[in-house]
N, C-alpha and C positions, 0 to 999 in steps of 0.2 A: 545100514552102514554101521560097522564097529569100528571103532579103534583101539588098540592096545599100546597101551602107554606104559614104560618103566624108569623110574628116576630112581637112581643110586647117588650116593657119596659118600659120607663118613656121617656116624651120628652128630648129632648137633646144628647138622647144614641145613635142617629143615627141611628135612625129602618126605616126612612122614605129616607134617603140616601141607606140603603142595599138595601130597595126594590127595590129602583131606580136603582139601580145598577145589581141585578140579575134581572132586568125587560130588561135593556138594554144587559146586555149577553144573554139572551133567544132571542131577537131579533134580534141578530150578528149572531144564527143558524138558523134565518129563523124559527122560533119557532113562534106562535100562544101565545100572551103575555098578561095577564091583571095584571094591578096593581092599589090597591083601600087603598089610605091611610086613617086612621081614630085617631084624637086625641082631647083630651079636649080642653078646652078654652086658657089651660094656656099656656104660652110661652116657659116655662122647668118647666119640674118636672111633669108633668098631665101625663096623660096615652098616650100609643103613638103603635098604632100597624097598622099594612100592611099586604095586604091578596096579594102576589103573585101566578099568576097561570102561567106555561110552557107547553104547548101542542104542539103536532105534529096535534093535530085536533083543529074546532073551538071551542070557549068555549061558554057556555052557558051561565053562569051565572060568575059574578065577586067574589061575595059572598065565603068564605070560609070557610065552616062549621063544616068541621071535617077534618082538615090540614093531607097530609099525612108527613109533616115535619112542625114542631114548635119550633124557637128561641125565647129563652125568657132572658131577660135581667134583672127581678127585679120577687122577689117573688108572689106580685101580679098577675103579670103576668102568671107565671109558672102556683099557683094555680089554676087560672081560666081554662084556657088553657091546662096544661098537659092530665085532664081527657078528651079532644075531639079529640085528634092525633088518628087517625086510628090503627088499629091494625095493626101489621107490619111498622108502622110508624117511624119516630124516632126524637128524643128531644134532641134538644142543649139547655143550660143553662149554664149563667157565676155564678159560684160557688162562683167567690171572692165573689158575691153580695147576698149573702144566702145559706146557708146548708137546703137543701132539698131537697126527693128521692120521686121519684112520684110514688111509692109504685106500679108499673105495671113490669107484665113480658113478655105484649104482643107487647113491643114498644123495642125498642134501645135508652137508654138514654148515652147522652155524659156529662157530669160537666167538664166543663173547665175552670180555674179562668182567665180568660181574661181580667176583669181589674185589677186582678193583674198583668198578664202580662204585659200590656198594659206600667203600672208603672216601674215595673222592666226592660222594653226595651226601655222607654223614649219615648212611643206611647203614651202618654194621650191623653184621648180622642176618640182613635181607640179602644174601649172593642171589639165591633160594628162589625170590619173586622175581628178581631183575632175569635173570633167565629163563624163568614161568613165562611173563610178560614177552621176551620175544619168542617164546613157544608157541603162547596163545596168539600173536599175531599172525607169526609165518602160516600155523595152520590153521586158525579160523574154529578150533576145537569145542569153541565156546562163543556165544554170541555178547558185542561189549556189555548190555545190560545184565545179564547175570552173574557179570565179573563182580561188582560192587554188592549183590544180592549177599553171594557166597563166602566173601569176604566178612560181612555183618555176621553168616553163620560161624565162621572157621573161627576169627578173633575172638577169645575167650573172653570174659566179662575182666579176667581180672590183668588182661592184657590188652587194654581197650587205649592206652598209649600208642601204640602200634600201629592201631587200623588206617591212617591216614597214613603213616609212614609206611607199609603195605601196597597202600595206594600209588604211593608216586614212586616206589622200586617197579611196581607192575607198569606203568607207564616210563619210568626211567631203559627199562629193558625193550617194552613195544618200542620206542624211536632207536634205539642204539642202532646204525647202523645203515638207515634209510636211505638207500638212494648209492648203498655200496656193497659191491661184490663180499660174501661173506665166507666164501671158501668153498 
């Protein structure tokens, strides 16, 4: 089984920390792991996307071309991106950050305003996890206990503030929405 994962947004939104992050839980299962970040020049604000791949076999190529799952973080992004999710695929997108329906019925799309949440639970900053979190739930990408494993890895010693705040965006995003039609 492989999956091909690509999260885009803008630098700054933390797409290159998620990657890192489910690169590191795919590798806490013994999983066959590539991660390939790519962003403009600029320091924030330029484009900013991560091609994750998870296998039980080797992988070929890093390259991810037609994502069977695509987080997207900024309109841009979606645009580009929405039309190349596989069929059967499915699409996270933070909602606070644009009103847009990527016009497909052969995908699962999720809208989730996670940096409003992010706001409203005094996560600023974490959009990033809260729609990790309901990624990692919808698809099961990851088993719960090496969510917390990976998180111990990816939190750097000298942002070890965070790591519980990490925690409860990745859970604030797992329930958002339970029990409701999400589009």
């Amino acid at each position: 089984m492989m999956t091909q994962i690509l999260l885009a947004g803008f630098g700054g939104q933390g797409i290159l920390f998620t990657g890192k992050f489910l690169a590191y839980a795919g590798l806490l299962e013994d999983r066959e792991v590539s991660w390939l970040p790519s962003y403009g020049p600029e320091m924030r604000g330029g484009t900013a996307n991560c091609s994750v791949i998870l296998s039980d076999e080797a992988i070929g190529s890093p390259i991810v071309l037609r994502p069977d799952v695509l987080m997207a973080m900024n309109l841009p992004s979606f645009s580009r991106f929405a039309p190349l999710v596989r069929q059967d695929g499915f699409i996270f997108a933070d909602s606070s950050m644009f009103a847009a329906d990527c016009g497909r019925t052969d995908v699962v799309c999720h809208y989730v305003p996670a940096t409003q949440l992010a706001a409203n639970a005094d996560l600023d900053g974490l959009a990033n996890m809260i729609l990790l979190g309901k990624l990692l739930r919808v698809t099961e990408l990851c088993r719960p206990e090496s969510i917390r494993k990976a998180m111990e890895k990816t939190v750097p010693p000298r942002k070890q503030q965070l790591f519980e705040s990490n925690l409860k965006a990745l859970a604030l995003g797992a329930d958002f929405g339970i029990g409701e039609k999400q589009g």
